[in-house]
C-alpha atoms as one frame of an Amber mdcrd trajectory, in Angstrom:
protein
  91.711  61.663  64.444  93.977  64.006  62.363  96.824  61.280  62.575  95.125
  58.414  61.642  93.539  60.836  58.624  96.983  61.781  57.528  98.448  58.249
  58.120  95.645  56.615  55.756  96.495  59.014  52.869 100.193  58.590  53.445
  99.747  54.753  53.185  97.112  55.106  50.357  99.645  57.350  48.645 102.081
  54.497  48.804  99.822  51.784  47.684  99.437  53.748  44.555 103.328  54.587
  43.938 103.930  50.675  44.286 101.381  49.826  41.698 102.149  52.803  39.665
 105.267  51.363  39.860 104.899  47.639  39.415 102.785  48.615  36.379 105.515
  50.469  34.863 108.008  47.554  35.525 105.560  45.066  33.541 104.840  47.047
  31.098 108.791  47.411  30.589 109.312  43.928  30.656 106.604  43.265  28.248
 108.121  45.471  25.788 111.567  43.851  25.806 110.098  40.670  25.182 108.042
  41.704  22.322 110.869  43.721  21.024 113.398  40.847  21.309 110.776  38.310
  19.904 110.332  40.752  16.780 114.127  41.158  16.226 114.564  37.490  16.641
 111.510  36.685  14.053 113.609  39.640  11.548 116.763  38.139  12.031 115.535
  34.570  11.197 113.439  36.162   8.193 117.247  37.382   6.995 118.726  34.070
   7.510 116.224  32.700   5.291 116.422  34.571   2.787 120.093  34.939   2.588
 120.117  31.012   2.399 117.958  31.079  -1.256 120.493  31.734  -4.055 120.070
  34.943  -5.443 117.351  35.231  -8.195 115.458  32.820  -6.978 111.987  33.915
  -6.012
């Protein structure tokens, strides 16, 4: 009975590293998108206004 005890919490224990895990891959992923999205928007906010001739606006 101690085996199976100690084989349920090892297995439980590594059901929450892989989540733990997966969360923290997601959440990374997420980030980068959202990061590169913002730059992108920035960048195209800079093209745009470097196209007006200055004094204009």
């Amino acid at each position: 009975m101690e085996t199976w005890d100690r084989a349920t919490s090892l297995v439980t224990l590594g059901v929450v590293v892989l989540v733990f895990a997966a969360v923290v891959v997601v959440m990374v992923f997420f980030t980068r998108f959202v990061v590169r999205a913002l730059l992108e928007r920035q960048a195209e906010a800079d093209r745009r206004q470097r196209r007006r001739p200055p004094g204009d606006g």
